[in-house]
C-alpha positions in Angstrom: -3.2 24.3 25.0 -6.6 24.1 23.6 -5.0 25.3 20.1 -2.7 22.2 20.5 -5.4 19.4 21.2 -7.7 20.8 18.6 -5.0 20.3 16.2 -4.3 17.0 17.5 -7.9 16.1 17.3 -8.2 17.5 13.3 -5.5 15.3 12.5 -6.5 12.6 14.1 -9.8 12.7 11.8 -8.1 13.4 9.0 -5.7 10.4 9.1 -8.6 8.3 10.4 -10.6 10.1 7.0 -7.7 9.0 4.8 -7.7 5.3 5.4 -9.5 2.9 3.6 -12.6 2.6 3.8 -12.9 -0.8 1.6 -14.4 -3.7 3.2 -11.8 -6.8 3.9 -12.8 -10.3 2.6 -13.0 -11.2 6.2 -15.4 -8.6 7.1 -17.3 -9.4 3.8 -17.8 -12.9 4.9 -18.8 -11.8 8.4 -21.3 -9.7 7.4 -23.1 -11.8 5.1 -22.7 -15.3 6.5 -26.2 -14.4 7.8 -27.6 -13.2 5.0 -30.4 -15.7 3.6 -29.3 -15.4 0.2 -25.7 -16.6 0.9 -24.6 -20.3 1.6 -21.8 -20.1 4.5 -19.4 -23.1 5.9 -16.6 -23.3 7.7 -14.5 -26.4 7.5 -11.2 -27.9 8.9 -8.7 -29.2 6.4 -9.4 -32.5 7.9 -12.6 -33.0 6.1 -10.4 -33.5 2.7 -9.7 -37.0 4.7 -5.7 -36.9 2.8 -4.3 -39.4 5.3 -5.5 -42.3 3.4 -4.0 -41.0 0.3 -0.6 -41.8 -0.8 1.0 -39.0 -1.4 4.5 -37.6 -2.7 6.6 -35.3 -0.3 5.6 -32.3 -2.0 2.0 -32.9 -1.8 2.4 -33.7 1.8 4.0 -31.1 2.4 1.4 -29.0 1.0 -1.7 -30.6 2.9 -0.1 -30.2 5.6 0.2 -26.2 5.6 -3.8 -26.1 5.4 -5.6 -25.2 8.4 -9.2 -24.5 6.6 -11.7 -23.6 4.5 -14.3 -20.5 4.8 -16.8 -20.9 2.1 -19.4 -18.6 1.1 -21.7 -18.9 -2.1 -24.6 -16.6 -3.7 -27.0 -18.2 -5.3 -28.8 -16.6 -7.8 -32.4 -17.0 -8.6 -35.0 -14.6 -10.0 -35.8 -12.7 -6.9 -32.5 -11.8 -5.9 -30.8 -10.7 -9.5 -30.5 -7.1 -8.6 -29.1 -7.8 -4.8 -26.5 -10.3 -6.7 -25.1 -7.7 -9.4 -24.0 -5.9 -6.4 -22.9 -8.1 -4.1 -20.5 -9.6 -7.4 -19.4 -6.0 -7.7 -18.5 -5.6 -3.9 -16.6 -9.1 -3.8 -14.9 -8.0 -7.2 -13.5 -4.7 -5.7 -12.5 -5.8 -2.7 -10.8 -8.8 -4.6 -8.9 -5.6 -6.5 -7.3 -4.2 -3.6 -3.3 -4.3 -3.4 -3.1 -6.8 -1.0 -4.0 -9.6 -3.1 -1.5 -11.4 -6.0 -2.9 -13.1 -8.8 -2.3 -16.3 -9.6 -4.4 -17.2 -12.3 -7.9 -16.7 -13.9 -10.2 -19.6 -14.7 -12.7 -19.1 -17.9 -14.6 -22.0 -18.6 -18.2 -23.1 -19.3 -19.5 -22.6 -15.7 -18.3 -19.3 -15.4 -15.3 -17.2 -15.2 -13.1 -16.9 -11.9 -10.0 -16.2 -10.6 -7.4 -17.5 -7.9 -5.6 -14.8 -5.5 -3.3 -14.9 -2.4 -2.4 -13.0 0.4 1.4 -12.7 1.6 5.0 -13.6 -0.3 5.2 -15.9 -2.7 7.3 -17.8 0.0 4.8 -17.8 3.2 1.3 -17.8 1.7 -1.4 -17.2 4.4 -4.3 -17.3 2.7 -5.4 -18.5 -0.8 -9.0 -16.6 -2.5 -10.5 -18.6 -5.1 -13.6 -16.8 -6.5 -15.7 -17.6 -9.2 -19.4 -16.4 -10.7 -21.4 -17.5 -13.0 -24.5 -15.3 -14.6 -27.3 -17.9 -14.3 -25.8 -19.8 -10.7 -24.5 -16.8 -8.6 -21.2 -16.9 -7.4 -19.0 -18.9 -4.4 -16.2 -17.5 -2.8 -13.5 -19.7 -1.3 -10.6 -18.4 1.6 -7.9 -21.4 1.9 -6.5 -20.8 5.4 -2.9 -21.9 6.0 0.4 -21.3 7.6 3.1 -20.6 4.9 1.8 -22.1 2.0 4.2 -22.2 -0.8 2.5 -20.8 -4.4 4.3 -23.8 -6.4 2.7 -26.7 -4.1 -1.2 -25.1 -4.8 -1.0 -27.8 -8.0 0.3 -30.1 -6.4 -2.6 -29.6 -3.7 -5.3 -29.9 -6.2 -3.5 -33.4 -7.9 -3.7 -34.5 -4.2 -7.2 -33.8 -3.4 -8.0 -35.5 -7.0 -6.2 -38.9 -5.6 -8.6 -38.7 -2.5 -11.8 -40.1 -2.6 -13.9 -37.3 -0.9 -16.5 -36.3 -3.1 -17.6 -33.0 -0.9 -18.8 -34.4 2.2 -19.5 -32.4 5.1 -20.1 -29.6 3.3 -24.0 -29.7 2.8 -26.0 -27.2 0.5 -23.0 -25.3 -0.3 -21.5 -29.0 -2.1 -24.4 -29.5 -4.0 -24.3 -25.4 -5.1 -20.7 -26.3 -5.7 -21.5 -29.5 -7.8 -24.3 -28.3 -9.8 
């Protein structure tokens, strides 16, 4: 019997061994939404203020599948350079893992980025934007939804352009955002 539970128990560490050890995105944000260096909001889909806009089925449809926004921005500055190269690597690995799908990558003039989702390209969950920029730092964006559809993200962002919100609610991390 002892022989049995001592296997039992060296298996048990050795599956427990085996799995990842790679931080999630959620965790990410958790540990570092108190981390001085780091901007962190959390927002309701609400705040977009769509239900003033006229807007076509599709991008109604797509609104409406939001739930919210986690935000969570670096900003660099000549104290912190060394604690930002790693925290881009970290966020850059994790963003690697198999879980995510890429939808496209963004290169322009502020920096280079990309845009990721989690679940099938029917039912999409969540949405990671994540961009960085060598003199700014970098921002990390989770769209929360419920079954999101990957051809309606356009259609999202024409939606949020007819709006008129100009990034209220969303304090520092709109002006890091802006600028």
């Amino acid at each position: 019997m002892k022989h049995f539970i001592k296997s039992v128990l060296v298996a048990g560490v050795l599956l427990l061994a085996s799995c990842s050890s790679q931080q999630s995105l959620q965790e990410y944000y958790v540990d570092n939404s108190e981390n001085p260096n780091f901007i962190s909001i959390d927002v309701p889909a609400s705040i977009l203020k769509m239900d003033a806009v006229d807007l076509n089925p599709t991008q109604k449809e797509a609104v409406e599948s939001l739930r919210k926004f986690n935000l969570l921005a670096f900003r660099k500055n000549s104290d912190n350079a060394a604690e930002f190269e790693m925290e881009r690597k970290k966020v850059r690995e994790i963003l690697k893992g198999n879980d995510f799908v890429e939808l496209m990558k963004i290169n322009s003039k502020y920096g280079k980025g990309v845009i990721k989702y989690l679940g099938d390209e029917e039912a999409i969950d969540e949405v990671i934007i994540y961009g960085d920029s060598d003199d700014k730092g970098f921002a990390l964006v989770r769209v929360l939804g419920k079954d999101m559809n990957p051809a309606h993200i356009m259609q999202l962002m024409q939606a949020i352009q007819k709006s008129d919100y100009k990034g209220e609610g969303l304090g520092e991390i709109g002006d890091f955002l802006k600028g």
